[in-house]
Each structure stands twice: as C-alpha cells, then as structure tokens.
BATI-281162 format. One line per field, with one value per residue (C-alpha): residue number from 1; residue in three letters; x, y, z. Coordinates in steps of 0.25 Angstrom, whole numbers, padded with zeros to 4 digits. Layout:
! residues N
resi = NUM:...;
resn = ALA:...;
u = X:...;
v = Y:...;
w = Z:...;
This chain:
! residues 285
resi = 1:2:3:4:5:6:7:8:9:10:11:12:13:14:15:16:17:18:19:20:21:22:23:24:25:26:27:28:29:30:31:32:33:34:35:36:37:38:39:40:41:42:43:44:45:46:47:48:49:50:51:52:53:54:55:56:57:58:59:60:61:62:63:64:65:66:67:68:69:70:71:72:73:74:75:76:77:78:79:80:81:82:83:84:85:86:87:88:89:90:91:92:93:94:95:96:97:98:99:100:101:102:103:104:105:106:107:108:109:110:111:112:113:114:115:116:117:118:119:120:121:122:123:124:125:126:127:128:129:130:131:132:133:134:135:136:137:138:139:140:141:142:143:144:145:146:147:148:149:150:151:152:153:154:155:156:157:158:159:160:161:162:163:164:165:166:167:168:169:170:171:172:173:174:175:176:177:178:179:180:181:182:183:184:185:186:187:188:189:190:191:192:193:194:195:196:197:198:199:200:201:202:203:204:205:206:207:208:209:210:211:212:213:214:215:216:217:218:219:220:221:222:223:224:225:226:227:228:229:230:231:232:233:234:235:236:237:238:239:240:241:242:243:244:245:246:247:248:249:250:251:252:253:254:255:256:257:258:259:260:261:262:263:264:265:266:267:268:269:270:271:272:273:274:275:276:277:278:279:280:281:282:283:284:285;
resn = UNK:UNK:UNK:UNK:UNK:UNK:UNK:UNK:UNK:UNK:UNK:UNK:UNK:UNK:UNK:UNK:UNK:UNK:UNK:UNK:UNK:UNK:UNK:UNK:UNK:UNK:UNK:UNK:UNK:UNK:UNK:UNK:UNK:UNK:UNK:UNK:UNK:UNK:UNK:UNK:UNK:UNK:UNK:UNK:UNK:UNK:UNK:UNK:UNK:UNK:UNK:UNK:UNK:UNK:UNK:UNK:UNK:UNK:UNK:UNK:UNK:UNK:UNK:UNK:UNK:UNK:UNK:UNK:UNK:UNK:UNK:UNK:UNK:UNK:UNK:UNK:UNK:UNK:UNK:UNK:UNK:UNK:UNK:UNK:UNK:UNK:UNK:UNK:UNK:UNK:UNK:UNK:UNK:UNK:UNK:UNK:UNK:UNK:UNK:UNK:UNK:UNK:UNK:UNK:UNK:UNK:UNK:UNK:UNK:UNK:UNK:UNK:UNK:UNK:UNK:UNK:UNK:UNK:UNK:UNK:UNK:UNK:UNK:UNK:UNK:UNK:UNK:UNK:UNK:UNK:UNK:UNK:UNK:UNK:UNK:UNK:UNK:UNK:UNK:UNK:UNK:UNK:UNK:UNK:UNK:UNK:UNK:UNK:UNK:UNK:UNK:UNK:UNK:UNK:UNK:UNK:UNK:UNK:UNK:UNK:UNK:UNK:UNK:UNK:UNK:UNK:UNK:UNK:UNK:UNK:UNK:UNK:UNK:UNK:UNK:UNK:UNK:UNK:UNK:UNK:UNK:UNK:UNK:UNK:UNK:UNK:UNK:UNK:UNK:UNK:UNK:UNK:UNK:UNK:UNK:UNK:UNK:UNK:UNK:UNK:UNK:UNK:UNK:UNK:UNK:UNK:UNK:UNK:UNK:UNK:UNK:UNK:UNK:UNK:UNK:UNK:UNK:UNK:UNK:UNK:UNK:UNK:UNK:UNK:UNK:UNK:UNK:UNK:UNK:UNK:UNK:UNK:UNK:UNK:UNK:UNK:UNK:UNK:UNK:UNK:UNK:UNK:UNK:UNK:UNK:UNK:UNK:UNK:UNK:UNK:UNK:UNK:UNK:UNK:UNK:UNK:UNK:UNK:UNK:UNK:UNK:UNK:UNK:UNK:UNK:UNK:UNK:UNK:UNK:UNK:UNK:UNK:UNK:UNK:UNK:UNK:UNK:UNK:UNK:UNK:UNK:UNK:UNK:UNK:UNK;
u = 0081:0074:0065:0051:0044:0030:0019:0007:0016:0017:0003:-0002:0007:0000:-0012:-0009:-0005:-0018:-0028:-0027:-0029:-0041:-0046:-0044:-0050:-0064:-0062:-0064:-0076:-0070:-0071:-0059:-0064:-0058:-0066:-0061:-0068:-0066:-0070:-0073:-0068:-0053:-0045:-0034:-0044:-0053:-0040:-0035:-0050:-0051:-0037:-0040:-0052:-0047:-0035:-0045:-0056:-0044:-0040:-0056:-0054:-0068:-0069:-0078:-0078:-0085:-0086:-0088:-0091:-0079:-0092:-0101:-0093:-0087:-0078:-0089:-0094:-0083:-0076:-0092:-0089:-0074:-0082:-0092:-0081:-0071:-0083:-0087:-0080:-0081:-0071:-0055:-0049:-0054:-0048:-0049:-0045:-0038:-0034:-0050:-0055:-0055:-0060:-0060:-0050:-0041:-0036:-0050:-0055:-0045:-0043:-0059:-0054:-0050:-0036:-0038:-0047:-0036:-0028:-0023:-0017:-0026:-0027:-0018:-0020:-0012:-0003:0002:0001:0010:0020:0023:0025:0015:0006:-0008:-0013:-0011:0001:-0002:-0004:0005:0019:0014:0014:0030:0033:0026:0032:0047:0044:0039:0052:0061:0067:0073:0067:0076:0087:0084:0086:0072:0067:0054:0051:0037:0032:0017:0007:0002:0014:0029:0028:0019:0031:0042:0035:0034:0049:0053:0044:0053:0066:0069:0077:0068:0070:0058:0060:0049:0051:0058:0071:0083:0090:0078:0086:0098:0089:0083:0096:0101:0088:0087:0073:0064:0050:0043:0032:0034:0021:0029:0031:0046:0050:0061:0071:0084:0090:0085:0089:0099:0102:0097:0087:0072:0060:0046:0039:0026:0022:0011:0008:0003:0010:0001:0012:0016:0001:0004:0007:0022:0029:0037:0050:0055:0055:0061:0072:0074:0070:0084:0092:0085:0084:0068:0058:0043:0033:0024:0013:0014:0022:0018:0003:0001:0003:-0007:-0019:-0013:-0009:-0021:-0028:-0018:-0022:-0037:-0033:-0026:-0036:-0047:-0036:-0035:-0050:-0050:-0039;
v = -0084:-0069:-0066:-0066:-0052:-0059:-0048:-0056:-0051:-0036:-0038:-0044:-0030:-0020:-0027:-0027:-0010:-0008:-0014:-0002:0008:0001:0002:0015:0020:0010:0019:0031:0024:0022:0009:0008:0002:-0003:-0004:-0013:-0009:-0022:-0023:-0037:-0050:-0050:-0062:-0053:-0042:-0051:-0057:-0044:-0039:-0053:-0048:-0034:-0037:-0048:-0039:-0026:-0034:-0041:-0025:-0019:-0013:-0013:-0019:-0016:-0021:-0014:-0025:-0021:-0029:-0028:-0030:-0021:-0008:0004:0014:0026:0015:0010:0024:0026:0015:0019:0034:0029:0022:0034:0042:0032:0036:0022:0018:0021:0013:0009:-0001:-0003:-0016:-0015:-0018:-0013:-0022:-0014:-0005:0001:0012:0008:0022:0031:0021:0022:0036:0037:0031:0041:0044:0043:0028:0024:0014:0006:0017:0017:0030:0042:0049:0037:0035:0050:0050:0038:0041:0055:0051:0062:0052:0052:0041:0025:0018:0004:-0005:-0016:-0005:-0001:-0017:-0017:-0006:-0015:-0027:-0019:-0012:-0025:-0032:-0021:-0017:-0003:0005:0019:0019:0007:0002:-0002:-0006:-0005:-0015:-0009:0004:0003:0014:0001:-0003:0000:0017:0016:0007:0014:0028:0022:0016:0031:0035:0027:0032:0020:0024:0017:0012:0007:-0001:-0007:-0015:-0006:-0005:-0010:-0016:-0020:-0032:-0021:-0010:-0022:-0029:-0014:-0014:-0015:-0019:-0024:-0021:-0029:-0022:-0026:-0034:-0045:-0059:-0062:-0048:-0046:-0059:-0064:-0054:-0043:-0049:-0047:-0052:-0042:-0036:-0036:-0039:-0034:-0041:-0034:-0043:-0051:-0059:-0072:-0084:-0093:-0103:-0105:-0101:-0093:-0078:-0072:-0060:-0050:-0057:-0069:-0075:-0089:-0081:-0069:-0074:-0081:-0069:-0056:-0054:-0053:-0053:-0052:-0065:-0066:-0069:-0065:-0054:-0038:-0044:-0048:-0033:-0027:-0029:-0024:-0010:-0010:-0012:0000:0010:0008:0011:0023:0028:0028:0034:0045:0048:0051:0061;
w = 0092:0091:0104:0100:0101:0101:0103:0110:0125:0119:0117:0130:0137:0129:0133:0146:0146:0142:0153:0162:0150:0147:0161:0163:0150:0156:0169:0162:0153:0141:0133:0125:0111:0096:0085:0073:0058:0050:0036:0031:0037:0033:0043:0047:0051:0059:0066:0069:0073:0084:0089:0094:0098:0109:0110:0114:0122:0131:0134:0138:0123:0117:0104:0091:0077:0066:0053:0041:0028:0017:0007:0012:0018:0009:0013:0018:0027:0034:0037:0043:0052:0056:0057:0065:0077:0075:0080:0092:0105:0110:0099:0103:0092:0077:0071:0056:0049:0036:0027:0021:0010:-0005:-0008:0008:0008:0022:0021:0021:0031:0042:0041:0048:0060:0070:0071:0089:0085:0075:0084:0071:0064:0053:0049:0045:0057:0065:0055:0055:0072:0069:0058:0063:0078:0083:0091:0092:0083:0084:0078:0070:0079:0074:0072:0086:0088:0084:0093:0106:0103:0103:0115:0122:0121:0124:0108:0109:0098:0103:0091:0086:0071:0067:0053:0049:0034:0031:0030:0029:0037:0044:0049:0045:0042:0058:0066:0059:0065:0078:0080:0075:0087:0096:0091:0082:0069:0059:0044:0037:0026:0016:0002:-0006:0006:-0002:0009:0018:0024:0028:0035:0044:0048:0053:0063:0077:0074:0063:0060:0049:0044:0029:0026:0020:0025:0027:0022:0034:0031:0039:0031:0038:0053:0061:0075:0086:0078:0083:0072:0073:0063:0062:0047:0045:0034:0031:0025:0018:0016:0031:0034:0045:0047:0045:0048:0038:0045:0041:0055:0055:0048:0055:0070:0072:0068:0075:0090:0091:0082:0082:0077:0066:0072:0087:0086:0082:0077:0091:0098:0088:0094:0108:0102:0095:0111:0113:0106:0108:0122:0119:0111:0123:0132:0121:0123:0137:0138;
C-alpha cells in the first residue's frame, strides 16, 4: 500500500511558519490584507472564496471581497474595481476568481492586477517571473502546492526524473518551471504524447495536471514511483470528486501518491496565506 502524501499537515506547517511573519509585519503597522474579485455566484468560487477566507482570518490575514453581478458588470467595470485595489496600499494580494463568465475577457482582466498584488499568478507579469526563473512575481498557487507537499515528505527533486501530464499556464507549463528551478530534469507531456504511459513509468515522480479524470492509469505506474495528483474533476456518477489518477488502480502499485480530495487542493489556500505575507514584507523593505 502507497503512503498517503495528504496535504491538510503541509498545510497546518506553512500555517504555522507564518504566525511570526504576520506579528512582525502588525509590529511595524502593517495589516497584511487579500482582496477576492468574484463575478457572479459560481459553487466552485464561492467554495474556494469560504476556504481562503478561514485560511487568511486564522493567520491575522485581513480579508476583503469585492462581488460583482455576472448580469450587471462589463469588462470597463471590473478592471475599474481590480484598478481601484491595485491602487489601495492597504491591499497586499488580489485574488481574481476565474474562470469570468462570457463575454469577460480573463486575460484583459488579470492583467490590471499588479504584478507585486498578483499572488495567484494571474497575469503575464507572474507568469514570465515564473517561466524564466528570474523571481519577482508569485507562482500558481496550486504548482506551488505540488512542490510543498514533495518537500514536506522528504521527495528528493535534485536529479530526479519528473513527468509533467499537462501543460496549461495555470498549472503544468508553472510546475514544470519550478521543478527545472530545483534541478529536476523535466519532461511534460499533454494529449498529443505518443507514448504517454512510457515517459511516466521512466519517472521518479509523477505530476498529474492533465484536466482529465483517470487520464494517468496502471499502465503508467510503476513501484517506487511518487504521484502528485494535482486534478480535479467531478464524477457525476460516483458523486463525488476524483483526481486525473486512477487511484484504486495505481495506489497498490506506486510507493506514495497524493489523494483526490485531501491532497494538493488542501495546501492551496496556505500558499495563497503565503504569498500575501510576502507581499507585505515586500512593502516594507
């Protein structure tokens, strides 16, 4: 049976690390703070919104919401609200929920938060501190998620064979950049990888980012390997939320492997707490 790499005590440790920060910024009077933009009433926004709101009131983090109706708001007047916070200096971190409902451009709209507010990695301006390795910005949170759990349980990343299945700006291009930065050798697959079942089995470690339920099989698995599984999807069927591994069908083979839930979804929400702290730091240097 494969150790279970569960997030919730990652979590609870990045959590913990950021107390002191936290009191030391009050000391100097500054008031860490995240604003969430949310447009409409969407379940899996509101989830996430309840989620980093308990996770940044339990660490002293000051929590705003700005709501806006999916009927009434056009695009001039929700970058007006994201202008409006990127200009507060009471506002560290600005978090905009997407995907935005048609016709909202995502893109035109994270691109107004500042690149030094962007603790998501929204915008182009995180992504490129993040692709090229330069620093600066804020990585995803949830790649930044995959790396916290690996580093919590001790997986070695110097030198080690990692595949990457997924190669979105959200999450798989991001993750891949950040295991390069820890001297990883990477290979990233997607759906057009001809032998996709061939470049996983040669992995030390496997992260899942594909965006499909059950895309990594036994056939991908081999003993000693480690599995991130950093998918979420819903199964209508089993009612219940699954990863993009096949779990009850790779778990017996590989040596440790993330759950679906509790596993990389659990950290989010701390990193995000992270770098809201590191973007008030920022401020006072």
């Amino acid at each position: 049976m494969a150790e279970l790499l569960r997030g919730a005590p990652v979590a609870r440790a990045i959590a913990e690390g950021l107390a002191p920060r936290v009191d030391a910024l009050r000391a100097r009077g500054v008031e860490p703070r995240l604003a969430v933009v949310r447009v409409g009433e969407r379940e899996d926004d509101l989830a996430y919104e309840r989620a980093a709101e308990r996770r940044c009131l339990a660490a002293g983090i000051a929590f705003q919401r700005v709501v806006l109706e999916a009927d009434g708001v056009d695009q001039a007047s929700l970058e007006g609200a994201l202008d409006a916070l990127g200009a507060r200096g009471d506002v560290h971190g600005i978090l905009l929920l997407r995907p935005l409902p048609a016709p909202l451009d995502d893109a035109a709209a994270a691109a107004r938060v500042p690149a030094e507010k962007d603790v998501d990695c929204a915008g182009p301006a995180g992504l490129l501190a993040t692709l090229s390795g330069r620093g600066g910005g804020f990585a995803s949170c949830t790649a930044e998620s995959a790396l916290a759990i690996l580093d919590h349980y001790g997986v070695p990343l110097d030198g080690a064979n990692v595949t990457v299945v997924g190669r979105s700006l959200v999450i798989g291009r991001p993750v891949s950049a950040l295991l390069l930065a820890r001297d990883a050798t990477v290979t990233t697959c997607h759906t057009h990888t001809r032998d996709l079942a061939a470049a996983c089995r040669a992995a030390d470690v496997i992260v899942a980012a594909a965006g499909s339920p059950a895309a990594i099989g036994p056939g991908c698995a081999r003993p000693g390997q480690v599995v991130v599984d950093v998918g979420t999807n819903w199964d209508a069927a089993a009612g219940r939320l699954v990863g993009d591994v096949d779990f009850d069908a790779v778990e017996p083979i590989v040596s440790a492997i993330t759950p679906v839930p509790g596993g990389v979804g659990a950290v989010t929400t701390a990193i995000l707490a992270r770098h809201v702290v590191e973007a008030a730091e920022r401020t006072c240097r």
